[in-house]
C-alpha positions in Angstrom: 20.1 13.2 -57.8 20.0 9.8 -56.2 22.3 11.1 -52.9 19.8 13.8 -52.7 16.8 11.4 -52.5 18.7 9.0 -49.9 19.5 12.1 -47.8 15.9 13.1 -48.1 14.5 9.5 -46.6 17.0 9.3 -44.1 16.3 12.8 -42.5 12.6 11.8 -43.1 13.8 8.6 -41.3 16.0 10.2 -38.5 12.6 13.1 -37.8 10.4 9.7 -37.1 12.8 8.7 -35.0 13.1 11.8 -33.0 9.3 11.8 -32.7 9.2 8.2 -31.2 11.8 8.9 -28.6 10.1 12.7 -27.4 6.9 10.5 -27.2 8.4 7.8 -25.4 10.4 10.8 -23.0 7.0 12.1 -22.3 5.2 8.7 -21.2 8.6 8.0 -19.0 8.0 11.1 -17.1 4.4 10.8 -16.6 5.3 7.8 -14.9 7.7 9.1 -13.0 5.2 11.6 -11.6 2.9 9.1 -10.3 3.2 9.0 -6.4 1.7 6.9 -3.9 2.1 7.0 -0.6 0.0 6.7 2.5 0.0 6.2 6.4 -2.9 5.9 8.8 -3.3 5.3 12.5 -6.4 2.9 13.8 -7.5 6.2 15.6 -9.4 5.2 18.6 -9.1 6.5 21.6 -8.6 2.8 23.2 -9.0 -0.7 22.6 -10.4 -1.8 19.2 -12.0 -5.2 20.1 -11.7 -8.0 20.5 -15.0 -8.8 18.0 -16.7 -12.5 17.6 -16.0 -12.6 13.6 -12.7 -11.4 11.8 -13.1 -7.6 11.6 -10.9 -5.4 8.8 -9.7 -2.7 10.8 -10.4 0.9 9.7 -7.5 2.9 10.5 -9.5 6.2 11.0 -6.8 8.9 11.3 -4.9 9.7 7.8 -1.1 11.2 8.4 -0.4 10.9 4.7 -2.4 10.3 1.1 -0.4 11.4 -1.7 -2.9 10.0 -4.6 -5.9 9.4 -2.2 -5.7 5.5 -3.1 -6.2 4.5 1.2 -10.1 5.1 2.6 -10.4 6.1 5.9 -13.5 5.0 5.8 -13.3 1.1 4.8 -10.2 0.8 5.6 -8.7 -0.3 2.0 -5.8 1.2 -0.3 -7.4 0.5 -3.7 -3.5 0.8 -6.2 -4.4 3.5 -8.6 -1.9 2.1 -11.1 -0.2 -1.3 -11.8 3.3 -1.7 -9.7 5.2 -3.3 -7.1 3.9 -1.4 -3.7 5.4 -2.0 -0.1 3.3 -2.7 2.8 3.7 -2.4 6.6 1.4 -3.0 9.5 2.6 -2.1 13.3 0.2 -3.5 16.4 0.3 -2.3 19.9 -2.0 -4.4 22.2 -2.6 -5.3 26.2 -1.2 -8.4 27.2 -4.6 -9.5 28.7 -5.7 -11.0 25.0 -3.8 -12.3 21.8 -3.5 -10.1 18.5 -3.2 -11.1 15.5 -3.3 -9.4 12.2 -3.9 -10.6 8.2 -2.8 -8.0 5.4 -4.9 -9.2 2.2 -4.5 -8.7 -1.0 -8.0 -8.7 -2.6 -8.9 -12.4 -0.9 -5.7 -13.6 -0.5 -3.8 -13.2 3.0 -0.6 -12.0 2.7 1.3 -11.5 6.0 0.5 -12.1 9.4 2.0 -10.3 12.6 0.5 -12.0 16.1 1.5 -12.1 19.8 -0.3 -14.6 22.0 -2.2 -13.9 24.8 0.5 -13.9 28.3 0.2 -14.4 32.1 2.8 -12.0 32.8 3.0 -9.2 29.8 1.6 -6.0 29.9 1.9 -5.1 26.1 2.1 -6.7 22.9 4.1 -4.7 19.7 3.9 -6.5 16.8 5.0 -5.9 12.8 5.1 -7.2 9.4 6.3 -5.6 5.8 5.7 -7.2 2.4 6.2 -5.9 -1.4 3.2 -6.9 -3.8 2.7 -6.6 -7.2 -0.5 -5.0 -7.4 -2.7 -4.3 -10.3 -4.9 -1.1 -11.3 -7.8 -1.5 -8.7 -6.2 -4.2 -6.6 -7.3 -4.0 -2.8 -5.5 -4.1 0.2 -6.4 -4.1 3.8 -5.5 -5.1 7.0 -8.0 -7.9 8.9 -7.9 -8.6 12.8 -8.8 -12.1 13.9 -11.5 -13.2 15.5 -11.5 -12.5 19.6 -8.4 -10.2 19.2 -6.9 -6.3 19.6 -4.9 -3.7 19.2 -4.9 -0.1 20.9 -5.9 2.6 19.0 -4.6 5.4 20.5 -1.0 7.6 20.5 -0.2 6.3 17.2 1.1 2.9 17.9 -1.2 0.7 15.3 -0.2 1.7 11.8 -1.3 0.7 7.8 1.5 2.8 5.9 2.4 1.9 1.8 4.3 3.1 -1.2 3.9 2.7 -4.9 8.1 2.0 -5.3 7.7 1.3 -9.4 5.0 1.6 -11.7 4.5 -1.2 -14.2 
């Protein structure tokens, strides 16, 4: 009668068991199912500046937003969950004025890609990439410096991100 009871507690032990793991198999896919992912063009169909103040730059045409976490119209990817997220920004500019551009991470710069003003250049390309740990409702955004700019047009100034693991 005893081995009876003990084989009773453990399959009533071994069921709870099961439960936990199928519960904690379900939360592991739903996080797996989260996707992020976005890339926008500034949009315009030239010059965007130069401005007297630092400007964030609205980057007006949307390729991609799986999730719908990037606004094309402020300008800002708002992470929809907690994670690590990769960043890039791409510049392409007349050699006439300097460019110079700030990712931020809610108030806090980040990155910086710039190219000084030149004599004899014609065109400025520029880049930067950066992982973050973001979390839920996190902003970031690209900023242009005062009395700078980038082209707008033919794709060549780019905002693109990923969620690459949730937290």
């Amino acid at each position: 009668m005893c081995e009876l009871n003990d084989l009773k507690e453990k399959l009533a032990a071994l069921e709870t068991r099961l439960k936990d793991n199928e519960q904690q198999l379900v939360e592991l896919r739903n996080k797996e199912r989260t996707k992020v992912i976005f890339s926008a063009e500034a949009g315009a169909r030239n010059a965007i500046g130069p401005f007297n103040t630092e400007t964030t730059l609205i980057y007006k045409t949307v390729i991609t937003n799986i999730g719908n976490a990037y606004s094309k119209f402020t300008g800002i990817f708002t992470a929809p969950v907690a994670g690590v997220y990769y960043f890039t920004i791409f510049h392409h500019s007349g050699g006439h004025r300097r460019t110079k551009l700030f990712l931020y991470k809610n108030s806090q710069c980040m990155v910086v890609t710039e190219d000084h003003k030149a004599a004899h250049a014609t065109a400025h390309n520029g880049g930067n990439a950066v992982f973050l740990q973001l979390q839920h409702g996190d902003q970031v955004f690209v900023r242009m410096d005062a009395n700078s700019h980038v082209w707008g047009s033919n794709y060549h100034t780019t905002f693109s991100g990923f969620l690459v693991s949730q937290m």
